[in-house]
Structure formats: C-alpha cells, structure tokens
N, C-alpha and C positions, 0 to 999 in steps of 0.2 A: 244486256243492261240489267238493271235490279228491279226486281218488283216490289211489290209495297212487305213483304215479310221480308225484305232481304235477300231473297237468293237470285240467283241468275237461273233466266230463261231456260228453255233447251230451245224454242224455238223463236224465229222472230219473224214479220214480216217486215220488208224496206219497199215501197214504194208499189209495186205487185209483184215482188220477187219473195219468195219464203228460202232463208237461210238456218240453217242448222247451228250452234253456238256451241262448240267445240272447243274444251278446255285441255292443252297438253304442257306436261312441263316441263320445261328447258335444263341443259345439262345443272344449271345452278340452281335449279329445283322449284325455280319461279312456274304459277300457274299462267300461261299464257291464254288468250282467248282468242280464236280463228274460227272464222265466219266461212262454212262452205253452203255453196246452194244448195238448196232443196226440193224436190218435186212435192206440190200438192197435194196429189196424189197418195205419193208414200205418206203423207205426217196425217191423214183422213185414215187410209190402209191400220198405221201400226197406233193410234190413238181415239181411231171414230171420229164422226162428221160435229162432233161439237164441241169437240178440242179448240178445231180452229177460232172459234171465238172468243180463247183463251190469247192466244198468242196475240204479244205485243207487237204492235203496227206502229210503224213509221215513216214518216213523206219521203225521208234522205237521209244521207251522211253526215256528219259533221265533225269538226275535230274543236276540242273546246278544252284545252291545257291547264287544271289547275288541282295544285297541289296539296290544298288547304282544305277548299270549298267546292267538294266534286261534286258534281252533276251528270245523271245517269242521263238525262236525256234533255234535247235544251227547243222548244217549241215545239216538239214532235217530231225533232232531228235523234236520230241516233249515234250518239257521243264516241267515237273509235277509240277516245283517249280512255286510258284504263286508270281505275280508280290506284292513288297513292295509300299504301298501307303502311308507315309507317309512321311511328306517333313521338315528337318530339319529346325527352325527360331528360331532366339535370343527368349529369354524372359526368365520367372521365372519360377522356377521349385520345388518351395515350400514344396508343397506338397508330392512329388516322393521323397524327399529328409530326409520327417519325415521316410515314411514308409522304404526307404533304409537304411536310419540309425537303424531303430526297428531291421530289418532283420539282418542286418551284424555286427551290433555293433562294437566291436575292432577287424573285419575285414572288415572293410568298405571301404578303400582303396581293396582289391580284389574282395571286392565283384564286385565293381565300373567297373573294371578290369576286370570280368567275363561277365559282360552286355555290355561291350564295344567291346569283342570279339563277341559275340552270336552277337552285331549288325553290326561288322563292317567287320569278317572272318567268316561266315555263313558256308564254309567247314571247318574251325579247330576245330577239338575234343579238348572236353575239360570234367572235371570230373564230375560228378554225382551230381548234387547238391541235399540235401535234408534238406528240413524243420520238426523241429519234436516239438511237445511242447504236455502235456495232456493235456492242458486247448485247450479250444475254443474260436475262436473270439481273435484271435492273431496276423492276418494278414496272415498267409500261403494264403489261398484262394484266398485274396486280391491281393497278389502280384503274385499269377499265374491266375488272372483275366486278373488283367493290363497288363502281357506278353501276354496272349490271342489278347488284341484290339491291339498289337502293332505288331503282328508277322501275326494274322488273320490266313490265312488260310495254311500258314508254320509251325503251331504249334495246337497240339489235344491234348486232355486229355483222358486217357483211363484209365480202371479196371487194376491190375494186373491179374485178369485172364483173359484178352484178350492177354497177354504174353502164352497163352498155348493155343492159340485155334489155329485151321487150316490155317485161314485167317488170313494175316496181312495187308492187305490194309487199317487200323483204322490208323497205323503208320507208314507203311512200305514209304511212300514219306514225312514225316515232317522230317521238320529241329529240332525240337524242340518237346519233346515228355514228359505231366506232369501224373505223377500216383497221385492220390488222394489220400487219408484213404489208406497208403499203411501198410499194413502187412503181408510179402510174408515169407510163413514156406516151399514152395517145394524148394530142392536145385535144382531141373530143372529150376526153375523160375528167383532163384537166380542167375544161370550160364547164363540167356539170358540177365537179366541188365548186366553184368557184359561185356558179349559178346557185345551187343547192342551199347556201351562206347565204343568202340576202332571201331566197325565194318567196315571196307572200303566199303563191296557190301553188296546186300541184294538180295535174289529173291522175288521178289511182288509179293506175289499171291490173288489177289481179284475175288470177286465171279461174276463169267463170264466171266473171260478175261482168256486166258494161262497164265501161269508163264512167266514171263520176270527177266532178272536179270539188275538192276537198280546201282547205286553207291550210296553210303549211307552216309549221314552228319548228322545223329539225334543224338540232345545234351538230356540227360535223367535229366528231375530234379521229385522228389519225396517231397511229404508231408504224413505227418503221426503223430497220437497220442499217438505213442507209441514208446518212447523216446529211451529204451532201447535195445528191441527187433523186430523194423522193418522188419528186415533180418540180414543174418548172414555176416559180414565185418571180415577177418584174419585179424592179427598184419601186414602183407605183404604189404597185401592190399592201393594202394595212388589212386585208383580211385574215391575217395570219400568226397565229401565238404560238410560236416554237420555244420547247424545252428541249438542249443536248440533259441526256441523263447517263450521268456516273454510275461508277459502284456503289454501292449501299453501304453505309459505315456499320450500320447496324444489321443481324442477320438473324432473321425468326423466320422460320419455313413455314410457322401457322401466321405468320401476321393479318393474311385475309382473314380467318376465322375470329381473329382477337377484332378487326376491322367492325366488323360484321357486326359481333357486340356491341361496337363503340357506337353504330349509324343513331339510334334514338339521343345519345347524349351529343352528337355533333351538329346535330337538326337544332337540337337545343340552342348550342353555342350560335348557330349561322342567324338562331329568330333576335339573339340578345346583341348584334352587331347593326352599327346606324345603317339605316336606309342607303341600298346605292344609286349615287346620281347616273340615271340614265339619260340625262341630257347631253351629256359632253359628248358622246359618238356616238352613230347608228347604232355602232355593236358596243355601245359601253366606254370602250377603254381606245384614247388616243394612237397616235401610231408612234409616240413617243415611250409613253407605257406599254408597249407592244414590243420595243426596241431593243434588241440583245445581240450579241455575236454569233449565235447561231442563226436566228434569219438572214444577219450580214452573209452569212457565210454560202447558205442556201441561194438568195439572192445572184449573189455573185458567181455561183455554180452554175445559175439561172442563163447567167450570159453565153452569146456568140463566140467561139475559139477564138475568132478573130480578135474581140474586146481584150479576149485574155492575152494572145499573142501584142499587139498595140502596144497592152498597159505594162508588160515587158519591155518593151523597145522604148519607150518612154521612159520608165523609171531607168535603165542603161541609161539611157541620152542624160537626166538629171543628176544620176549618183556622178556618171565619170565625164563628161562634157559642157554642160550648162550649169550654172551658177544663178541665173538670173528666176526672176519670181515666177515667170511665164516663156514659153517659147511656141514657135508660130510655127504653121508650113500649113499647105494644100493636101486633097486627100491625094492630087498629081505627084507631087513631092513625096509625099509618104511610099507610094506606089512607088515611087524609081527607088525609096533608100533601102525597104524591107522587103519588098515583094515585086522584084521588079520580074524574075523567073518564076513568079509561081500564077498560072492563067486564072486558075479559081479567084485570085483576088482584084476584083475591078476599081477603079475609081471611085462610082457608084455606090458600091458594097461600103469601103473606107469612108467614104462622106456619109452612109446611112449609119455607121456604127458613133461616129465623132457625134452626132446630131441625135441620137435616138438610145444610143447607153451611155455614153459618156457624157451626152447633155454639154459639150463643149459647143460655146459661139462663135460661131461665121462673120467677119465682118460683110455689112453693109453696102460699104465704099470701099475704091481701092487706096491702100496705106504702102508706107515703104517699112518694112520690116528685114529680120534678118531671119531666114529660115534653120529650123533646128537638124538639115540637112548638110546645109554647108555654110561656110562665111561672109556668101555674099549676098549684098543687100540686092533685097526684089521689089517691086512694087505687084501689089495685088491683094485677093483678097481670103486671105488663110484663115485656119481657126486658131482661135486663142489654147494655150493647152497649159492651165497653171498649174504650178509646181505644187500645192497643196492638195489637191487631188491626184495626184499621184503618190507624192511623198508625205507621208504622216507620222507626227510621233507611232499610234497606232499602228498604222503598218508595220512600221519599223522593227515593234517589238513584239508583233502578231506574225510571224511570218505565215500563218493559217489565213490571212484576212481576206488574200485571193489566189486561189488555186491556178499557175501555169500549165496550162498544156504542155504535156513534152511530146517530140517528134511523133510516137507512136498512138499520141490520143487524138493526134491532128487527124481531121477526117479525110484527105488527101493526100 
C-alpha cells in the first residue's frame, strides 16, 4: 500500500505475518504487485532492528473496489485492490469505437452499458460475458487485451483449468477475471463459472500465506473457438452474455496501440452517459436484453441427444403428417414409434426429456385423444406437444436454430 509520501512499501506486516511487496511486470508492461512471505528475521538481518518499526501493520485483508476514490487501506485492512491509474480527458475515441462496434454489433448500446459498469460499479456483478467465433484474428483477444492495460492489475487471465486447482490466488482478488481458448467439458468446472458470477466471499488461498476469507467482486468474461460447445448453458440459465464475432470489416494491426491512446478519452465519454439503472437485474441487464441467436444456439447445444433426436422426429411428424395445432402421445408411445430397438432409450429417460427440456405438459386426468403415433383414438394420459414450439417462422428460416445429431454423434 502507499505511505504518506506516496511510494509503496517494500515491506508490510498483516496480522503477525511479515510479507515482502514485490512489484513485477506483466507481458503488457503493467506493474503488478505480489505479496510473498517473509521471515522476521531476514527483514532485521538486511535492514536492522529498527526498520521494523517502519513497516506498515495491518489486522487483515480486504478487497475494497474502486475506481475513482481509491483507498490504500480501509480501517487497518489491507486493500488487495490495486489503485486505478488512469485519468479520464476529453478527446476521440476512434478507434475503441470500431472494435466496440465489431464486438457488440446490434447490442452495442449494452455492450456500452457493460463497460460502464465494470468502470464505474467495480462491486456490481454483472453476467458472464463471452466471446465465441471459429475463425481467428477476430478481435476477442484484442479486446480483452485492451481491458488488460485499462484495469492492469485488477484483471488476470487464466486456463480453465486453474478453475480446478488448489490455489486460487491467480484470481481469487481480481475484479475482472478473462479465460482464453475456453472449452470446459467438467460440470465441476462448469458449477465454479457459474458460482464465481453471483459469488459475495471467496476464501484466498495462495501458496504460503493461510487461508483468509476475502469479499469477492470478479466479473467473468470468456473467449472461445468453439461456438457451440464451450460449455454447458440450461434454457434457465440468464447469467450469460454471448457475442458470435465476425470478421473485422476494418483491418489495423496497430489498432490496440491506437486503443491504448484512446483509454483516457473513453473514460471520458463512459463519465458523460446517464447513470445505469441497477435495479432491474442482480446483474444489470434482463434476460431479455441478454437475448440473441447465439446463446439460443449454445443453449440448445446445451441439450440431451435425445432432445435433439425427439425434436427431429417431431418436426418430420408436423412438416409431413399432422396438420393440427398440437399432437399428443405417452413417452410409451414414443418408445414403440422411434426407439423401439435402441435399449439406451427408456420410458423414463423420454418422460424426463418431455418434462424437463422441452417443458411439454402431462395431462392430469385421463382424456381421449388421438396419438401422433397412429390414428387411433386412446384414452389416457399423454403430453401436449404444440406445433409452435417445434415449428417457427424462426426455425424455418434459421436452419442453425438446433443442431441434429447425426448417426455418428449419437453417443451409442
């Protein structure tokens, strides 16, 4: 932390622990500050017995987020969060403004709205942002470059498999946390983004120091070349703000460094836009403003084979057989029409997928209906399966809207 002349410590005490305050700087030239222990001993050895009385003392950790009105130390906590250096000034903002526009396209007002939180409510949670495209040389990198020089050493980039190791001190004090080339298959992995996103505390545990429990403001954004399957997202699910990203219309190979310049006049522009209302969602923005063809599409990647195989055999049944708004049958029924040779597929399974992805109704009571099996009328008690959820203008003209399994993706 800073002393009264301004400069940072070399040494510190936390609680009876003496840590050393190690400053090194990251590939993007940011000065980072890391805390390793220290013996007593040595800091008496190489400074004398009345050094120690210089070094700053503090009860504990704290993490205390802000970007305006920093604070080295907050009751005789020791602040983790690193002081914000740079200084909002008119000018043009060019540049920042091609790449925001590539990024968010006709969400570009939230996107706007997201970087204005992340600068200006540094504890308000807010959703998961992720970038996805197969091509390369898209801009993802670029613009979680440029977040890097502007947030320094509030914001890290880590592996998803640093999400499963023992130690979290890679992440456990950023505000701001990017995964790279994410493609995460554990659902343990999946459960700590997911956790991570809402989290209030966190216990720190880095190597050499105890466990401390700290209060936690990391916003999660994700990149990835794999558009469909990064990880698993439910229908449920609004913690999520996917951008597919295009080619680049425009091509500047220095555009970070032109970025770079632009940061003090963007700060600018994000302080002269109205206040955003943080009432409407935990994390800001609705699940309606969240809403695009690419989490449809992730989502629906998200589902069981089975869902996919079904919503095949359904949509066959309405384009070339059924006419009517809705058609009915049991998951029994379904079982003898589609699956009647394959053992993997039970009854069971078929009434868990009707009830739990398709969100299709059961009746009640038993009704006389006509099954979308055969022509004859049954009595009993089927699920409803309307034709608008299956068949949509949308669909229709999306053939991307749900990805079929073919023979060889079926996992049996």
């Amino acid at each position: 932390m800073i002393r009264n002349n301004g400069t940072l410590p070399e040494y510190i005490r936390v609680g009876v622990d003496y840590f050393k305050v190690l400053r090194k700087k990251d590939r993007y030239g940011i000065l980072r500050t890391e805390l390793k222990k220290w013996k007593k001993e040595e800091i008496k050895q190489d400074h004398g017995q009345k050094y120690l009385h210089e070094v700053l003392k503090y009860d504990d950790f704290i993490i205390e987020p802000n970007n305006h009105n920093f604070q080295a130390f907050n009751d005789q906590f020791y602040n983790l969060y690193s002081m914000f250096t740079h200084k909002p000034k008119p000018g043009d903002w060019y540049w920042t403004k091609v790449l925001l526009e590539h990024i968010f396209q006709e969400q570009y007002e939230i996107g706007i709205k997201y970087l204005q939180v992340l600068y200006q409510h540094p504890k308000q949670p807010l959703p998961v942002l992720v970038l996805i495209s197969r091509k390369r040389q898209t801009g993802k990198s670029t613009f979680i470059d440029w977040l890097m020089t502007i947030f320094g050493p509030n914001m890290v980039i880590i592996s998803p498999g640093d999400l499963g190791r023992e130690f979290n001190g890679s992440y456990s004090r950023a505000n701001i946390i990017a995964i790279e080339e994410t493609l995460i298959k554990k659902d343990s992995i999946v459960e700590k983004v997911k956790t991570l996103s809402t989290q209030k505390t966190i216990n720190a545990n880095l190597k050499g120091i105890n466990d401390f429990q700290i209060p936690f403001f990391g916003k999660i954004i994700m990149a990835s070349n794999n558009e469909r399957k990064f990880m698993k997202i439910e229908d449920e699910e609004i913690r999520f703000f996917i951008r597919k990203i295009g080619e680049p219309k425009i091509i500047n190979h220095q555009i970070l460094q032109e970025m770079v310049k632009e940061i003090p006049a963007f700060l600018n522009y994000l302080n002269t836009l109205p206040p955003v209302d943080l009432t409407k969602s935990r994390m800001v923005f609705t699940a309606d403003e969240l809403a695009n063809d690419a989490l449809s599409r992730v989502k629906n990647e998200s589902k069981s084979w089975l869902y996919k195989d079904m919503f095949y055999n359904f949509e066959d049944v309405f384009n070339n057989k059924f006419i009517g708004d809705a058609m009915r049958a049991t998951p029994k029924e379904i079982k003898q029409e589609f699956y009647q040779y394959n053992h993997n597929v039970s009854t069971s399974y078929i009434k868990e997928v009707l009830q739990d992805e398709f969100k299709f109704k059961k009746e009640t009571k038993n009704i006389s209906y006509k099954s979308l099996c055969d022509d004859l009328h049954k009595t009993g008690q089927p699920f409803t399966i309307p034709r608008d959820s299956i068949i949509s203008p949308d669909d229709l003209m999306n053939p991307e809207k749900v990805h079929i399994y073919t023979e060889e993706e079926i996992p049996f």
